[in-house]
C-alpha positions as protocol buffer text, in pm:
chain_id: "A"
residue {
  index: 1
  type: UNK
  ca { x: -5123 y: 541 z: 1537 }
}
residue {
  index: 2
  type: UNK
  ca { x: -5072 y: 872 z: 1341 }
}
residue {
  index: 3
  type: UNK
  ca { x: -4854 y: 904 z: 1606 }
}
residue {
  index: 4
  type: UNK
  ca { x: -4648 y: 611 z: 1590 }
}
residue {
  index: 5
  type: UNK
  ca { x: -4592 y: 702 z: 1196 }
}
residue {
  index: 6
  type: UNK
  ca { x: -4468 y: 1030 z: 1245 }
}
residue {
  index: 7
  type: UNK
  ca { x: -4217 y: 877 z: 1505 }
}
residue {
  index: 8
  type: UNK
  ca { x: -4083 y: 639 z: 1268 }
}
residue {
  index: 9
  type: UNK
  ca { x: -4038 y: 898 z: 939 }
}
residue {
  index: 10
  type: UNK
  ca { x: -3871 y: 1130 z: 1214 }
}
residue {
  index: 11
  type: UNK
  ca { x: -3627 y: 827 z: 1309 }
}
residue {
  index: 12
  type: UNK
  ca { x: -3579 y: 670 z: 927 }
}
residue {
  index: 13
  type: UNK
  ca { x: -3581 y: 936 z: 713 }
}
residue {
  index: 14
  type: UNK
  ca { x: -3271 y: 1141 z: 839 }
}
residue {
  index: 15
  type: UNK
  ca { x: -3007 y: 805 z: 880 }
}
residue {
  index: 16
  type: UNK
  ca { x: -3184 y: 722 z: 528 }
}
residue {
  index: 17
  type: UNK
  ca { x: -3055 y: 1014 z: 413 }
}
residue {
  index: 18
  type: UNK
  ca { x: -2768 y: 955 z: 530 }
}
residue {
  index: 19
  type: UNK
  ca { x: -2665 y: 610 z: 403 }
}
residue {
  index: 20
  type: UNK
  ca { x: -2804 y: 745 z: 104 }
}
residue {
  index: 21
  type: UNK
  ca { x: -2545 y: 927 z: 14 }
}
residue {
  index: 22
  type: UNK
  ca { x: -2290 y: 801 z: -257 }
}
residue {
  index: 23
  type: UNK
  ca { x: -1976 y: 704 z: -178 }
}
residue {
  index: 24
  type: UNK
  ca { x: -1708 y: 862 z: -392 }
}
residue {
  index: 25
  type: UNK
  ca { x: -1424 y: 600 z: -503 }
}
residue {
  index: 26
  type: UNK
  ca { x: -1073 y: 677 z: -622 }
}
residue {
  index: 27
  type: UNK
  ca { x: -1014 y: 322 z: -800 }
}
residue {
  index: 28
  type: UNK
  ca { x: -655 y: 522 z: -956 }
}
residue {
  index: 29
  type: UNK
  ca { x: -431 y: 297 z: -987 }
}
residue {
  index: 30
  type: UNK
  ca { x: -669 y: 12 z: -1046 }
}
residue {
  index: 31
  type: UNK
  ca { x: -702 y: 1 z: -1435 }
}
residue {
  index: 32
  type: UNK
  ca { x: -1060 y: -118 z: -1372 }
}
residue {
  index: 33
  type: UNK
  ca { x: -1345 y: 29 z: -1152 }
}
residue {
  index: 34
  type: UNK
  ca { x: -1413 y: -107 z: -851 }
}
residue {
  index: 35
  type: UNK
  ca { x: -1694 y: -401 z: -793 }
}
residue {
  index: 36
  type: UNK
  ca { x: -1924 y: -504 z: -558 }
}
residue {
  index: 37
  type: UNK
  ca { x: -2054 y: -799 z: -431 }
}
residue {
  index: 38
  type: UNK
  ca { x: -2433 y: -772 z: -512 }
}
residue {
  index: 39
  type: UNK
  ca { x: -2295 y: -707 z: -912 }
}
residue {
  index: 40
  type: UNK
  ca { x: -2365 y: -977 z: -1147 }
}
residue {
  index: 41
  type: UNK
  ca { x: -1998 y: -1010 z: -1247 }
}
residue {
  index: 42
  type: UNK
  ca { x: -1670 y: -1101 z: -1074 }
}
residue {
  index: 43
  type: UNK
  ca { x: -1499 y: -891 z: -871 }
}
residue {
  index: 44
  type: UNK
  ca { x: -1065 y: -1002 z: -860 }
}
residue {
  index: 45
  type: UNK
  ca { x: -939 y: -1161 z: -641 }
}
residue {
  index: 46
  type: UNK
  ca { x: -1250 y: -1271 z: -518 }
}
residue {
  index: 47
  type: UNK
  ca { x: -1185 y: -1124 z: -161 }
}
residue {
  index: 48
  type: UNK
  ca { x: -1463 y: -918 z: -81 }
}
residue {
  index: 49
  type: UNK
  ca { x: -1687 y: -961 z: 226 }
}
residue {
  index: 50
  type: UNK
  ca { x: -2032 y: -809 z: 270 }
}
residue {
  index: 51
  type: UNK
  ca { x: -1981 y: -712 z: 604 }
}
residue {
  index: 52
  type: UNK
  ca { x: -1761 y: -461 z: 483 }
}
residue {
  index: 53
  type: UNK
  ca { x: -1904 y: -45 z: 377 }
}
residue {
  index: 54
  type: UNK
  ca { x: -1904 y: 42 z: 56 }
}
residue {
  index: 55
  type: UNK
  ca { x: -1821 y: -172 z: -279 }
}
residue {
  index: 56
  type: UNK
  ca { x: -1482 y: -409 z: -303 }
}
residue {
  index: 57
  type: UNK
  ca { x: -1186 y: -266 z: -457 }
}
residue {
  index: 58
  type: UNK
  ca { x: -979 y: -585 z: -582 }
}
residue {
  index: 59
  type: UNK
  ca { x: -595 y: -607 z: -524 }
}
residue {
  index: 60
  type: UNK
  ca { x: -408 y: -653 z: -778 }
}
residue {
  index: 61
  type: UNK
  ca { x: -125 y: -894 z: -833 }
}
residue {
  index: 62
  type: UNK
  ca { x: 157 y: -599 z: -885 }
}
residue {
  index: 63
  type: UNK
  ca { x: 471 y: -791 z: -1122 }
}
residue {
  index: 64
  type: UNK
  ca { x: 691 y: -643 z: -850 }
}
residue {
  index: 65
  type: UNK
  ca { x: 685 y: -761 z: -475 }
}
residue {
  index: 66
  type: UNK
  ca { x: 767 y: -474 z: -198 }
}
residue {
  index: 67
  type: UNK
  ca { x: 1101 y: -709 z: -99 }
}
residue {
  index: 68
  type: UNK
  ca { x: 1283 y: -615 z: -458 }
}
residue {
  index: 69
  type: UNK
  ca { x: 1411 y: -918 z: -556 }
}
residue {
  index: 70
  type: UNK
  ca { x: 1599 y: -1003 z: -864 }
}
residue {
  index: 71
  type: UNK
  ca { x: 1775 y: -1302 z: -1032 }
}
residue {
  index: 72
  type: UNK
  ca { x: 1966 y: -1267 z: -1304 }
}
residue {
  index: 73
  type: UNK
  ca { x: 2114 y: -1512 z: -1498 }
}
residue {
  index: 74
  type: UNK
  ca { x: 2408 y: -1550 z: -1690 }
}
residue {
  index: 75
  type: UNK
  ca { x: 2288 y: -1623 z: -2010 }
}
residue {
  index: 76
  type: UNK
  ca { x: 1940 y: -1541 z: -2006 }
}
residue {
  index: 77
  type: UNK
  ca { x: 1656 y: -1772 z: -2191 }
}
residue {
  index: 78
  type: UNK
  ca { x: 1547 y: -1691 z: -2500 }
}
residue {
  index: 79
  type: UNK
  ca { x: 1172 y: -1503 z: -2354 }
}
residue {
  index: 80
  type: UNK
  ca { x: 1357 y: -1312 z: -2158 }
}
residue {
  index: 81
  type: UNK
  ca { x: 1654 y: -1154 z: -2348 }
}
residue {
  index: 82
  type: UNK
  ca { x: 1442 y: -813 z: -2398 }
}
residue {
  index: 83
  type: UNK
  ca { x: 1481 y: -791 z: -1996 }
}
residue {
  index: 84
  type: UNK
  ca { x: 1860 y: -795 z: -2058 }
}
residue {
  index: 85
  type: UNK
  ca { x: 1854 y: -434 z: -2256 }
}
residue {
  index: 86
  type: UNK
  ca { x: 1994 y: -153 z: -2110 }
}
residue {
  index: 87
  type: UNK
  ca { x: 1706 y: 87 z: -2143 }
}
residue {
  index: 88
  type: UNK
  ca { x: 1770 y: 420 z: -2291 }
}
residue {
  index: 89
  type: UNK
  ca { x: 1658 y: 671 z: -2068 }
}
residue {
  index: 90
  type: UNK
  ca { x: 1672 y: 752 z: -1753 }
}
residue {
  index: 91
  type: UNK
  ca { x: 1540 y: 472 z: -1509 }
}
residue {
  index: 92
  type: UNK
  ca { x: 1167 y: 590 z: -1429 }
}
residue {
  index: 93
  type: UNK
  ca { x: 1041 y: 235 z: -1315 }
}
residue {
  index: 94
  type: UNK
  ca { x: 1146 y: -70 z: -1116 }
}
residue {
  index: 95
  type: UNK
  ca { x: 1163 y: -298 z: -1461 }
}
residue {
  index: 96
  type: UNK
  ca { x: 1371 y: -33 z: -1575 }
}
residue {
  index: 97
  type: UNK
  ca { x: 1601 y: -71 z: -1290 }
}
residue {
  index: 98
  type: UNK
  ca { x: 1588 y: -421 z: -1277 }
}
residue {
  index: 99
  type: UNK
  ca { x: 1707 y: -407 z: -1686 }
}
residue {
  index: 100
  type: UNK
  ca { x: 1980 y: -229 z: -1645 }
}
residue {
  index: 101
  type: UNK
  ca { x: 2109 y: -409 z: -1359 }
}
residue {
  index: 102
  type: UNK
  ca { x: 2074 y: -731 z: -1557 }
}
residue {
  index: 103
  type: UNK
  ca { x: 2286 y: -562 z: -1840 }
}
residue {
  index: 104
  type: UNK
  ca { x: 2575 y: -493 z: -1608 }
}
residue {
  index: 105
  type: UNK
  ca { x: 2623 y: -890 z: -1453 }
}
residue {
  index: 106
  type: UNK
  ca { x: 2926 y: -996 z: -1653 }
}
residue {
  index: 107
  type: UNK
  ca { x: 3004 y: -1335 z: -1477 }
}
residue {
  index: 108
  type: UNK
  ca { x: 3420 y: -1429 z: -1420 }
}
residue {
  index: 109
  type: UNK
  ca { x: 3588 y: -1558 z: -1658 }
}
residue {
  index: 110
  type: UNK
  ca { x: 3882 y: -1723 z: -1431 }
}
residue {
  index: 111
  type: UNK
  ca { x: 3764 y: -1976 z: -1128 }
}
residue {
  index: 112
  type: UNK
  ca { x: 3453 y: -1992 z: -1271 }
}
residue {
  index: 113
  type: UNK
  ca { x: 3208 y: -2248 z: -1191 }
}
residue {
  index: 114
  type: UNK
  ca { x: 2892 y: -2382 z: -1325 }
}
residue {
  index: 115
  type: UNK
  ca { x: 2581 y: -2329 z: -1162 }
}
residue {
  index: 116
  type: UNK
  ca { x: 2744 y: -2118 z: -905 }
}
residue {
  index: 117
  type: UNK
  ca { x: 2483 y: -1921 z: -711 }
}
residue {
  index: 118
  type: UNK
  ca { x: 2523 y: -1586 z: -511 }
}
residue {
  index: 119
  type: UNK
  ca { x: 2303 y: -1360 z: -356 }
}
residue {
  index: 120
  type: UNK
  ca { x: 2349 y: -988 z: -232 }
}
residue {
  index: 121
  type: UNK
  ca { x: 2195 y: -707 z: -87 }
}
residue {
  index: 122
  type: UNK
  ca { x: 2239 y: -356 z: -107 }
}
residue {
  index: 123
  type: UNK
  ca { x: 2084 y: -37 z: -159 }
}
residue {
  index: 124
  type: UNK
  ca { x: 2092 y: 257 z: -348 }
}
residue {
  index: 125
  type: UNK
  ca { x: 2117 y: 610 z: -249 }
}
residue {
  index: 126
  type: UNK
  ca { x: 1863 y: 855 z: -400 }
}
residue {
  index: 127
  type: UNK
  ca { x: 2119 y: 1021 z: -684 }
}
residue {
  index: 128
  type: UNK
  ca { x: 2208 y: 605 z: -830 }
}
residue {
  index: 129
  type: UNK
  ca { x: 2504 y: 538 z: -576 }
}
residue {
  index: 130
  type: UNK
  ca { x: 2544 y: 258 z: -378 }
}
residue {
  index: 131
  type: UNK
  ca { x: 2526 y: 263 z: 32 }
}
residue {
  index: 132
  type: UNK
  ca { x: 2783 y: 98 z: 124 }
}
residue {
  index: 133
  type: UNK
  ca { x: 2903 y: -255 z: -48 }
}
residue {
  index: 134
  type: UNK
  ca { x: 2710 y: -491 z: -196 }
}
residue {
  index: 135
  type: UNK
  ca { x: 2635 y: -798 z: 146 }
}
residue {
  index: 136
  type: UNK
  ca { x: 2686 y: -1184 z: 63 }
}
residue {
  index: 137
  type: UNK
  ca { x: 2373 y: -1356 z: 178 }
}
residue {
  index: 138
  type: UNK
  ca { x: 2404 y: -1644 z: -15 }
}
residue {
  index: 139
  type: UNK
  ca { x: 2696 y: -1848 z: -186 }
}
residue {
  index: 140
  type: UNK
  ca { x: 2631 y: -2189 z: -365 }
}
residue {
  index: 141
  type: UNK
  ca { x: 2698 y: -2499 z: -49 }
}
residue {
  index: 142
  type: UNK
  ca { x: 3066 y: -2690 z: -132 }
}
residue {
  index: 143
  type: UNK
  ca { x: 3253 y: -2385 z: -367 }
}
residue {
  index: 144
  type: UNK
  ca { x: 3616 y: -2337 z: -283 }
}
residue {
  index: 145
  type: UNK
  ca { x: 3731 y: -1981 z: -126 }
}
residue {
  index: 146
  type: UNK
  ca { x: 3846 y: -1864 z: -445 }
}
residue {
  index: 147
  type: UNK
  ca { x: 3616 y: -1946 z: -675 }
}
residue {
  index: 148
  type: UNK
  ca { x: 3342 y: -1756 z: -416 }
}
residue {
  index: 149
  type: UNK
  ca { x: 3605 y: -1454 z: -411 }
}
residue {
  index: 150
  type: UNK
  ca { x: 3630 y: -1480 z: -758 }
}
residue {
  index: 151
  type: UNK
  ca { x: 3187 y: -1458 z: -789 }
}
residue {
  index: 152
  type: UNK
  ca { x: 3217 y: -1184 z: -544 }
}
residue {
  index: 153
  type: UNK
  ca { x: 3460 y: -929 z: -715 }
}
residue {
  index: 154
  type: UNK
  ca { x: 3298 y: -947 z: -1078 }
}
residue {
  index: 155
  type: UNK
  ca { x: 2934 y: -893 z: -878 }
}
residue {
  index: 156
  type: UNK
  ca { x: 3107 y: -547 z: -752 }
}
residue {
  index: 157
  type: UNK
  ca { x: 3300 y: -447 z: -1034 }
}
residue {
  index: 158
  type: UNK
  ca { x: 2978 y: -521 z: -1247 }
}
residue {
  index: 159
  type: UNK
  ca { x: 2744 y: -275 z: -1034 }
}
residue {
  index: 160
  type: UNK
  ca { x: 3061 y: -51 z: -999 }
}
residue {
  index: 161
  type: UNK
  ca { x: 3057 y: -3 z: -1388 }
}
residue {
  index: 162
  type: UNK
  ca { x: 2701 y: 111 z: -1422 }
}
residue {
  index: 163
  type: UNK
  ca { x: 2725 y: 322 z: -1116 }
}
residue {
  index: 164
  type: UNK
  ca { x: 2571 y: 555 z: -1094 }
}
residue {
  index: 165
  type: UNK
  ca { x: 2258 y: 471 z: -1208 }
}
residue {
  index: 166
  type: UNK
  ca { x: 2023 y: 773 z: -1367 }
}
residue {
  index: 167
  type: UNK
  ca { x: 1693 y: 748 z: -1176 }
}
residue {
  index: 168
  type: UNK
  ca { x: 1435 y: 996 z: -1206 }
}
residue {
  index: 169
  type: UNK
  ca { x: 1358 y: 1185 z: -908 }
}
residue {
  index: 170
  type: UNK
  ca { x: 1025 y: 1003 z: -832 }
}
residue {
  index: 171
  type: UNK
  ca { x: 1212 y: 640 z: -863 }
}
residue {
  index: 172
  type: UNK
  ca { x: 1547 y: 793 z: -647 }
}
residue {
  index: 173
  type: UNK
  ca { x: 1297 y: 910 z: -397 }
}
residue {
  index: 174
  type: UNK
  ca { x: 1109 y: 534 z: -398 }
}
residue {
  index: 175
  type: UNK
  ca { x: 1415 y: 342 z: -405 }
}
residue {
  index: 176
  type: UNK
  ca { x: 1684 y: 526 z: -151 }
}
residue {
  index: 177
  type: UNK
  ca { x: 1713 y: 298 z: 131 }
}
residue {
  index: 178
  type: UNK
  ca { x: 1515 y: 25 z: 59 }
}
residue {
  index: 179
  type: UNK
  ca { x: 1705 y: -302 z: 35 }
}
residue {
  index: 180
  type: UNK
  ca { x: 1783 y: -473 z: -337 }
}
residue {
  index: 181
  type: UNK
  ca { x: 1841 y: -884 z: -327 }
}
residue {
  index: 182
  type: UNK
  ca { x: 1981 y: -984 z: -624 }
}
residue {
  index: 183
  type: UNK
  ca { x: 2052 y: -1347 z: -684 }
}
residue {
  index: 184
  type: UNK
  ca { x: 2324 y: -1451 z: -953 }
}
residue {
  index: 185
  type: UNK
  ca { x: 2313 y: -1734 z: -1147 }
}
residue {
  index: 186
  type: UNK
  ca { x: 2568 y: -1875 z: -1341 }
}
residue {
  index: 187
  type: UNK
  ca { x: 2408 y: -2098 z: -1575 }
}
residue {
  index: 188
  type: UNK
  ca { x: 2671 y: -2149 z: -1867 }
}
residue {
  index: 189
  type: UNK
  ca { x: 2776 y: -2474 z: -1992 }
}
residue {
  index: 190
  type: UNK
  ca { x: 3120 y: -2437 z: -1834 }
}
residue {
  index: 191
  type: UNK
  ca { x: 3266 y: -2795 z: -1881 }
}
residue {
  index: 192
  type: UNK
  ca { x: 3481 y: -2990 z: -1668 }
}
């Protein structure tokens, strides 16, 4: 029997010892420390299984998806006119991007349309410069030739005038290459 003990600390003891061990958690950039599922409070978003090592680290729901989408609109509602300021410093963040390309979009004033809708894509270069033009992806079903022509040329000249664009260098470095859909749209009382 003493025999059958010894056996079993020899076994136990050295993977307790291991498991033992605590595991070190970087929770940065989680503004809250990470939870587990045997704590007595929630853990967000409630995904955690306990199948899994070590405690759950909850995902957070980031403002900005990885796609980089934007719509702007021509005149903005009143919650959101402080997202139509030019900021004034150099663009460090993606809302600080996405403000200054909002203060650029002057819509046409001829062959203008109400509730006109484009979308483009583009990207930007790692100094603020655009690669290549801006794409048409999307143009509102049924609007003549001209007025989409029209839509099209003050979407260029507006990105023209703010080009180029002052990123820091950790922002330039995010943002060269990756793909920028903006959608346009032109939501003024126009008339008839």
């Amino acid at each position: 029997m003493w025999r059958g003990i010894l056996v079993f600390f020899l076994l136990v003891l050295p993977s307790a010892a291991v498991d033992a061990r605590p595991r070190q958690i970087n929770p940065i950039p989680f503004a809250h420390e990470p939870c587990s599922v045997l704590d007595g409070r929630p853990c967000t978003p409630y995904y955690c299984s306990p199948l899994e090592p070590g405690p759950c680290i909850p995902e957070i729901d980031y403002p900005y998806g990885q796609n980089l989408q934007l719509t702007i609109q021509s005149v903005p509602p009143e919650a959101d006119r402080a997202k139509y300021q030019k900021p004034d410093h150099d663009l460090d963040t993606i809302g600080d991007l996405f403000a200054e390309l909002r203060s650029c979009w002057s819509p046409p004033s001829e062959n203008a349309r109400g509730g006109t809708q484009m979308s483009v894509r583009f990207s930007f270069n790692r100094n603020g410069g655009l690669i290549g033009p801006p794409r048409l992806t999307y143009a509102t079903a049924g609007i003549p030739a001209d007025t989409r022509t029209a839509y099209l040329d003050a979407i260029k000249s507006s990105l023209n005038a703010c080009l180029p664009l002052k990123f820091t260098d950790g922002l330039g470095g995010a943002l060269a290459g990756r793909p920028i859909a903006i959608r346009y749209v032109d939501n003024r009382d126009l008339g008839k």
